[in-house]
C-alpha positions in Angstrom: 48.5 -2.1 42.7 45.2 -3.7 41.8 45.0 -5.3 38.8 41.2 -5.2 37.7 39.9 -8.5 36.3 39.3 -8.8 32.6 35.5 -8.8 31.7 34.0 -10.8 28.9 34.1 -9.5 25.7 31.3 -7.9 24.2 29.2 -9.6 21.9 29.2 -7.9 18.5 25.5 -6.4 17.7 25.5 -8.2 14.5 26.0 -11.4 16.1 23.7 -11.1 19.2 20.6 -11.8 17.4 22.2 -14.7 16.1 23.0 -16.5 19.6 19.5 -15.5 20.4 18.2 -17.4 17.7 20.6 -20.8 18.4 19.7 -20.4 22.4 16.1 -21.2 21.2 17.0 -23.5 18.9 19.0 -25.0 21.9 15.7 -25.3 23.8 14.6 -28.8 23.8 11.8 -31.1 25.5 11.1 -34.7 26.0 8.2 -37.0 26.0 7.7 -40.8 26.9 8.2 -43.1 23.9 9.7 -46.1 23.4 13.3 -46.1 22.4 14.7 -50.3 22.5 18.3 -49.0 21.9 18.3 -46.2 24.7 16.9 -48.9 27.1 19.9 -51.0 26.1 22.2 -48.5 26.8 20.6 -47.6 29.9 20.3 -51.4 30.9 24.2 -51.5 30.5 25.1 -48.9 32.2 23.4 -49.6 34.9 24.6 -53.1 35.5 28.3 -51.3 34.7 29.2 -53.3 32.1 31.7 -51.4 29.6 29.2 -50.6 26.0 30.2 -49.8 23.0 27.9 -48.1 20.4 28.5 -48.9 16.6 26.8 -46.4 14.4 27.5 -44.4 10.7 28.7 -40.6 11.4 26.4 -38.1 12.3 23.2 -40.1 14.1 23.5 -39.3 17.4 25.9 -41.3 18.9 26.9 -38.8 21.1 24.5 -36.8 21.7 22.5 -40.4 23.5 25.5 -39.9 25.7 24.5 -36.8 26.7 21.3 -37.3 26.9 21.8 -40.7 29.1 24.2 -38.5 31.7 21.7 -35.7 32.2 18.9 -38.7 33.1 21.6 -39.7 35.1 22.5 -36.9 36.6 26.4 -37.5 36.6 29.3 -35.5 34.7 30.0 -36.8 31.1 33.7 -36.7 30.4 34.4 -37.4 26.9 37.8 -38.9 25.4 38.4 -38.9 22.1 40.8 -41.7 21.4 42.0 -41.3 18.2 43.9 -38.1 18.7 45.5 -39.8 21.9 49.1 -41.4 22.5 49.4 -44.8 24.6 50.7 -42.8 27.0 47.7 -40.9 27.6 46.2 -44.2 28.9 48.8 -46.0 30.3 50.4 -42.9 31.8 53.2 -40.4 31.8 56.3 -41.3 34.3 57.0 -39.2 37.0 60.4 -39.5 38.6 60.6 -39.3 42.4 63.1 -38.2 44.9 64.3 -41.5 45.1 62.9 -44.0 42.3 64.5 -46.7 43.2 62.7 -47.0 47.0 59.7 -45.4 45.7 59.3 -46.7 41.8 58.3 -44.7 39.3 54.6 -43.6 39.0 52.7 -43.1 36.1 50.8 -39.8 35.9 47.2 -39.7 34.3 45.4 -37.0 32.1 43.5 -34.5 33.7 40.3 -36.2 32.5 40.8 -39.4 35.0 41.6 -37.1 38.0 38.5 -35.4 37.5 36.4 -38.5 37.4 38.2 -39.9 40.4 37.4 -37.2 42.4 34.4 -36.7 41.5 33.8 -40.4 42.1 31.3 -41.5 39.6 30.1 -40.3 35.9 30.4 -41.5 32.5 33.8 -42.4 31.0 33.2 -42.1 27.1 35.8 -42.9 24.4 34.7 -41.7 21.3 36.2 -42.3 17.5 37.7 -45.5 18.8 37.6 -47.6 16.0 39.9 -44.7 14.7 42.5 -45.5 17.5 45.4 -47.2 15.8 46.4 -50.9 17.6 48.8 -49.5 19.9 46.3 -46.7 21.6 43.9 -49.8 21.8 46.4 -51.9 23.3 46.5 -49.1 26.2 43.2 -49.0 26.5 42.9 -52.2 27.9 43.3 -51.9 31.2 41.5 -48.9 31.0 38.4 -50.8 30.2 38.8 -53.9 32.2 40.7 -52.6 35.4 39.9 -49.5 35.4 43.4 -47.8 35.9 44.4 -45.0 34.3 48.5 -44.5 35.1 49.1 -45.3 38.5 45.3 -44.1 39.1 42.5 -46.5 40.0 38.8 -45.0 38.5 35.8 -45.7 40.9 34.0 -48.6 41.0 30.7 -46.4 39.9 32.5 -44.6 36.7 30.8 -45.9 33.5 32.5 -46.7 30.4 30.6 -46.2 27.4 32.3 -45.6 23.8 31.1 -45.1 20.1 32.7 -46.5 17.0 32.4 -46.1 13.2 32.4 -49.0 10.9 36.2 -49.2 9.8 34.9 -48.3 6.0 33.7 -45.0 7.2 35.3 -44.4 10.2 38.6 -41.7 9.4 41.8 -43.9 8.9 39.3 -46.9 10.2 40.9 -49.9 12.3 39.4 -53.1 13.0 39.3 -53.6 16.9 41.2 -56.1 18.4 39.8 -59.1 19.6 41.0 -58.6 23.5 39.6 -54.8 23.2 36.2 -56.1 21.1 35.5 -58.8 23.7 35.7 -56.0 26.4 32.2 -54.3 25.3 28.8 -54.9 24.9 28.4 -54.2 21.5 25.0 -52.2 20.4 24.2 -50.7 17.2 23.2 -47.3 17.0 20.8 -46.4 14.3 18.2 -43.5 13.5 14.7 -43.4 13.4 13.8 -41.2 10.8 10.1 -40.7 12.9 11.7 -39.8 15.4 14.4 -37.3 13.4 11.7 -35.5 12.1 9.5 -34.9 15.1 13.5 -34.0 17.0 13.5 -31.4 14.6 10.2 -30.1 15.9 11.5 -30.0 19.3 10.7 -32.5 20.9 12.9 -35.8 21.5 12.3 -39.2 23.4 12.8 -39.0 27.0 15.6 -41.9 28.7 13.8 -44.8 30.4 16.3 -45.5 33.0 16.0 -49.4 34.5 15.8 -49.0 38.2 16.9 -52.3 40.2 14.2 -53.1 42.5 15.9 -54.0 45.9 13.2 -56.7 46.9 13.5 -58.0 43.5 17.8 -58.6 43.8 18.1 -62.1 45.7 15.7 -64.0 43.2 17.1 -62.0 40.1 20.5 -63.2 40.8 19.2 -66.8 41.4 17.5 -66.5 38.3 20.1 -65.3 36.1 22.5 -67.5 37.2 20.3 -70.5 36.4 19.4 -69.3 33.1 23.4 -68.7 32.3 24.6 -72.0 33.8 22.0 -74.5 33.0 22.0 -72.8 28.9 26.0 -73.3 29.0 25.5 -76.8 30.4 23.7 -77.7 27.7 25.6 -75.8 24.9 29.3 -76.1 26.2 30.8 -75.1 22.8 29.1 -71.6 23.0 31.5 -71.1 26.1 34.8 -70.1 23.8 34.0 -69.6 20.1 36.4 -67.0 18.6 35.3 -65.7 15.0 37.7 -66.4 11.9 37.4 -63.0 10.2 38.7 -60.1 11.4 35.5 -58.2 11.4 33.6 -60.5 13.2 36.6 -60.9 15.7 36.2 -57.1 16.3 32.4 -57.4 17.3 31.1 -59.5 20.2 31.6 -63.1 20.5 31.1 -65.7 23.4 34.2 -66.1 26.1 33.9 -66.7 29.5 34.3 -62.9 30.1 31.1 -61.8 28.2 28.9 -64.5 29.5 29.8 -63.1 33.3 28.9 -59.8 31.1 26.0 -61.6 29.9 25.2 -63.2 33.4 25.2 -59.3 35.2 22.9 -57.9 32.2 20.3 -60.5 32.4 20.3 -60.3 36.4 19.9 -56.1 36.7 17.3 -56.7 33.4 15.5 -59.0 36.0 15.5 -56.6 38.6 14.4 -53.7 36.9 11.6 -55.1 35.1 13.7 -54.5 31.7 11.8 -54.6 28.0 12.0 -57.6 26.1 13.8 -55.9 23.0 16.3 -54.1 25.1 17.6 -57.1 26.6 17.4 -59.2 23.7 19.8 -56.3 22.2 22.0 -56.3 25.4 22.5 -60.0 25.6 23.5 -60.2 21.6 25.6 -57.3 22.1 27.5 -59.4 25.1 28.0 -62.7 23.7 27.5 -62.5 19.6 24.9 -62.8 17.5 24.7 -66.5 17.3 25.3 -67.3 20.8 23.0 -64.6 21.9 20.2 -65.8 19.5 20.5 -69.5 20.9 19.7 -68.4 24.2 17.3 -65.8 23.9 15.5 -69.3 22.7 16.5 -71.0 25.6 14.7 -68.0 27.1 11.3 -68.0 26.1 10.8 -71.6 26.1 12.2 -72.2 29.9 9.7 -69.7 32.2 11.5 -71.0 35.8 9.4 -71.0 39.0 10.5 -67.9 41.4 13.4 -69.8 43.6 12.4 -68.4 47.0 9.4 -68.6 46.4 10.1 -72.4 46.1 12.6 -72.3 49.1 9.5 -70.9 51.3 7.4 -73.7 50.6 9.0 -76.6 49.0 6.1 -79.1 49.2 4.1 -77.0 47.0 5.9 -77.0 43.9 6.4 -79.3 41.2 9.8 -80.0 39.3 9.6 -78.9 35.6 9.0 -81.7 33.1 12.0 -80.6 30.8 15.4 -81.9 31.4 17.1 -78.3 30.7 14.7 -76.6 33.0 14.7 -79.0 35.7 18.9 -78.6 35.7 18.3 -74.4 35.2 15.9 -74.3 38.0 18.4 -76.6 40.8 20.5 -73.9 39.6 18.8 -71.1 40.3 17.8 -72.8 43.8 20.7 -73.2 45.3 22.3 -70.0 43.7 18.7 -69.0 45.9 19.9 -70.6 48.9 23.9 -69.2 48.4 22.6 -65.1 48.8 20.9 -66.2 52.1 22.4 -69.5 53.7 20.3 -69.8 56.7 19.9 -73.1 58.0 16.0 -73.5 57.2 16.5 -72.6 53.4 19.2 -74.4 52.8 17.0 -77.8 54.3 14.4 -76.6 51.7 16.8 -77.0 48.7 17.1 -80.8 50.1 13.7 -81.2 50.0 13.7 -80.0 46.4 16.9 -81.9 45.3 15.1 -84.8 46.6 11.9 -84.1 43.9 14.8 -84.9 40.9 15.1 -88.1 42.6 11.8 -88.7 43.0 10.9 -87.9 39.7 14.3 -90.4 38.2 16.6 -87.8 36.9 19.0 -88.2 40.5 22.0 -87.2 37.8 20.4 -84.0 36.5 20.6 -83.0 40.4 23.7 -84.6 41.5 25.9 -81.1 40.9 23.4 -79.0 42.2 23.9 -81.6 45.2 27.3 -81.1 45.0 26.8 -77.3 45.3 24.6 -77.1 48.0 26.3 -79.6 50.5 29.1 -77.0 50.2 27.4 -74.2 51.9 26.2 -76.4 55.0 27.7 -74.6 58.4 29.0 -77.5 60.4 26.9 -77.2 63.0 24.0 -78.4 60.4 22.5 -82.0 60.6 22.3 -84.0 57.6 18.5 -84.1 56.6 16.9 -86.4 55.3 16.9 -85.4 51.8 20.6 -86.0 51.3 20.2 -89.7 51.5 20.0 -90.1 47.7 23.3 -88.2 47.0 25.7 -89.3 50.3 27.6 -91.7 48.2 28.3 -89.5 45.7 29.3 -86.1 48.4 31.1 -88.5 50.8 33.3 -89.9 47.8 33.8 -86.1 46.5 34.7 -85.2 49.9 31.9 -82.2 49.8 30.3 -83.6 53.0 33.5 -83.5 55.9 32.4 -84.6 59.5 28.4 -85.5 58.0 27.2 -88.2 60.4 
C-alpha cells in the first residue's frame, strides 16, 4: 500500500494577509554608496583572513553577513557558539572496528560536512564573546587550521564571526588572547542615514574588492616591502602583548597578524581597495597603535612600482629617505623572487648597486643577501655584486661564484 505524502498545511485565512504583508516588507533593493566597514569586511574575506566583527546587539551584524554571502554568491552557514560544547568543535569519537590499528576518529557537526562538500562558503560564528573559555579553546584550531574533528575545511571556506562587548554581550567573556590574535578585529557600527533610508527600502549595495591578476606580482612586492622595511625600523612593534585583559582580547601586533597584516595590504593593492577600508583592516590586524604607526609609514613612503624598476633599471632613481630606500630593495627583490629569470634578477644588481653608489652599501647589504640567494648556478656573477662579495662570500650566500 501507497502511503500518500503529507502536504503542507494550510495557511490560516486570518494569517494569509499577514505573510502577504511581511513578503513585501521582505522585498529589498540596493544602490551604490559608500559603506568603509562593508569594504573592510569584504577586503578580508577576500584575502581569507579569519574577521571578527565587534558591535552592540541589534545593528546588523548579521545581517552584513548575509548580505556579503549573497554578493558573494556562496552558502552562509551560521554557528552560534555559545550554545555549543568543545566537542562540537573538536569533535565527537567514533570507535572503529579496530581502534587500536585504525585510531579513533573524531566526528564533526553536520554544519562542517556541509561546507566541506560544498567546498567553499562563509563559516560564521556568532555570539562568541558569549562562548565560555573552554568552547574558545576548541575553537582554535577551528580558526587557524581549519579542522573541524578529524575533518579538514577547504582552503576557500571563510571565517567570519561577530561578538558583543562582554558588558552587553549575555553571560559576556573576554576572548582569549590566542583566540583574539586569531581575527581581524573590525567594529561594526550603524549609520543612522543609512537606517532610515533601510527602512525605506532601500540598502547599500556590497563593493566586493576584485584582485586584479596583472596587478598580483607587483602587489606582493609591494606589500612585502612596506611590511618588512616598517618592522625593520620599528622591531618592538613585532611582539607587544597588551596588559589588560580587554585590550588582550582585541587585536595586537605578533608575528601572526602582521603575516595577517602582510596578505591584507597585498589583496588591498590588487584590488584597488579604499583608503578607509584598509586603514580599518590593517588596525583591525595588528592593534590600534601598531596599525596607526604604519598607516604613517604609509602615506609618507609612496615606493616606485618594482617591475617597473626591474624593466629598466637605469631609469630610476633610489629614494632619498633611508626607510624607503631599505622598503623599496625589499620590494625589488621580493619583485625579482615571484619571477626569477635570469635577466631580472641582473636588474636587481644594477639597482643594489645605486645604494652603493649613493653611500648607504649597509642599507642594501640584506637585500644583497637576499637576492644572491635566488641565483640558479648556472648564473654569472655580474658586475653589480662587486660591492657586496665580501660580505656574501663570508655569509656563504654565494657557493661556487667565480
Amino acid at each position: 500500500m501507497t502511503i500518500p505524502a503529507a502536504s503542507a498545511p494550510a495557511v490560516p485565512a486570518a494569517l494569509a494577509a499577514a505573510d502577504a504583508l511581511n513578503a513585501r516588507l521582505d522585498t529589498t533593493r540596493t544602490e551604490p554608496a559608500a559603506s568603509p566597514q562593508l569594504e573592510a569586511l569584504a577586503l578580508a574575506v577576500t584575502a581569507n583572513q579569519p574577521v571578527l566583527l565587534w558591535g552592540e546587539p541589534g545593528i546588523g551584524k548579521s545581517a552584513g553577513l548575509r548580505q556579503l554571502a549573497d554578493a558573494l554568491g556562496v552558502h552562509l552557514e551560521t554557528v552560534v557558539a555559545s550554545v555549543h560544547e568543545p566537542s562540537d568543535f573538536a569533535g565527537l569519537p567514533v570507535v572503529g572496528d579496530d581502534p587500536a590499528a585504525s585510531g579513533v576518529p573524531m566526528a564533526p557537526p553536520d554544519w562542517a560536512v556541509r561546507l566541506a562538500r560544498t567546498g567553499h562558503g562563509l563559516l560564521f560564528f556568532d555570539e562568541l564573546s558569549s562562548a565560555p573559555p573552554a568552547v574558545q579553546a576548541a575553537l582554535l584550531r577551528v580558526v587557524l587550521e581549519r579542522r573541524v574533528g578529524s575533518l579538514a575545511l577547504p582552503p576557500s571556506v571563510r571565517i567570519v564571526a561577530a561578538a558583543n562587548p562582554p558588558a552587553s554581550a549575555a553571560d559576556g567573556w573576554h576572548l582569549s588572547p590566542p583566540l583574539a590574535n586569531r581575527f581581524v578585529h573590525l567594529d561594526w557600527t550603524h549609520d543612522p542615514r543609512t537606517v532610515a533610508r533601510g527602512m525605506t527600502g532601500t540598502w547599500p549595495e556590497t563593493a566586493l574588492p576584485t584582485v586584479a591578476p596583472g596587478r598580483v606580482p607587483g602587489a606582493v612586492a609591494r606589500a612585502r616591502g612596506v611590511v618588512g622595511g616598517f618592522l625593520t625600523a620599528r622591531p618592538g612593534l613585532a611582539h607587544h602583548l597588551p596588559k589588560d585583559a580587554e585590550s588582550r582580547g582585541r587585536a595586537w601586533p605578533s608575528p601572526r597578524t602582521w603575516e595577517m597584516a602582510l596578505r591584507l595590504l597585498a589583496t588591498g593593492y590588487a584590488a584597488g581597495a579604499g583608503r578607509e577600508a584598509l586603514a580599518a583592516a590593517l588596525t583591525g590586524a595588528v592593534g590600534e597603535a601598531a596599525g596607526l604607526e604604519l598607516l604613517s609609514y604609509l602615506e609618507n613612503l609612496d615606493l616606485p612600482d618594482p617591475d617597473r624598476v626591474l624593466a629598466d633599471p637605469a631609469a630610476f632613481a633610489l629614494p632619498e629617505r633611508g626607510d624607503r630606500q631599505l622598503a623599496f630593495l625589499i620590494a625589488v627583490v621580493a619583485a625579482v623572487q615571484s619571477e626569477p629569470t635570469r635577466p631580472r634578477w641582473e636588474a636587481g644588481w644594477e639597482v643594489l648597486a645605486k645604494a652603493v653608489d649613493a653611500g648607504v652599501p649597509d642599507v642594501a647589504a640584506r637585500a644583497a643577501r637576499d637576492l644572491a640567494a635566488l641565483r640558479a648556478p648556472d648564473w654569472p656573477v655580474p658586475p653589480g655584486i662587486d660591492a657586496f662579495l665580501e660580505l656574501l662570500q663570508l655569509a656563504g650566500a654565494l657557493p661556487g661564484a667565480r
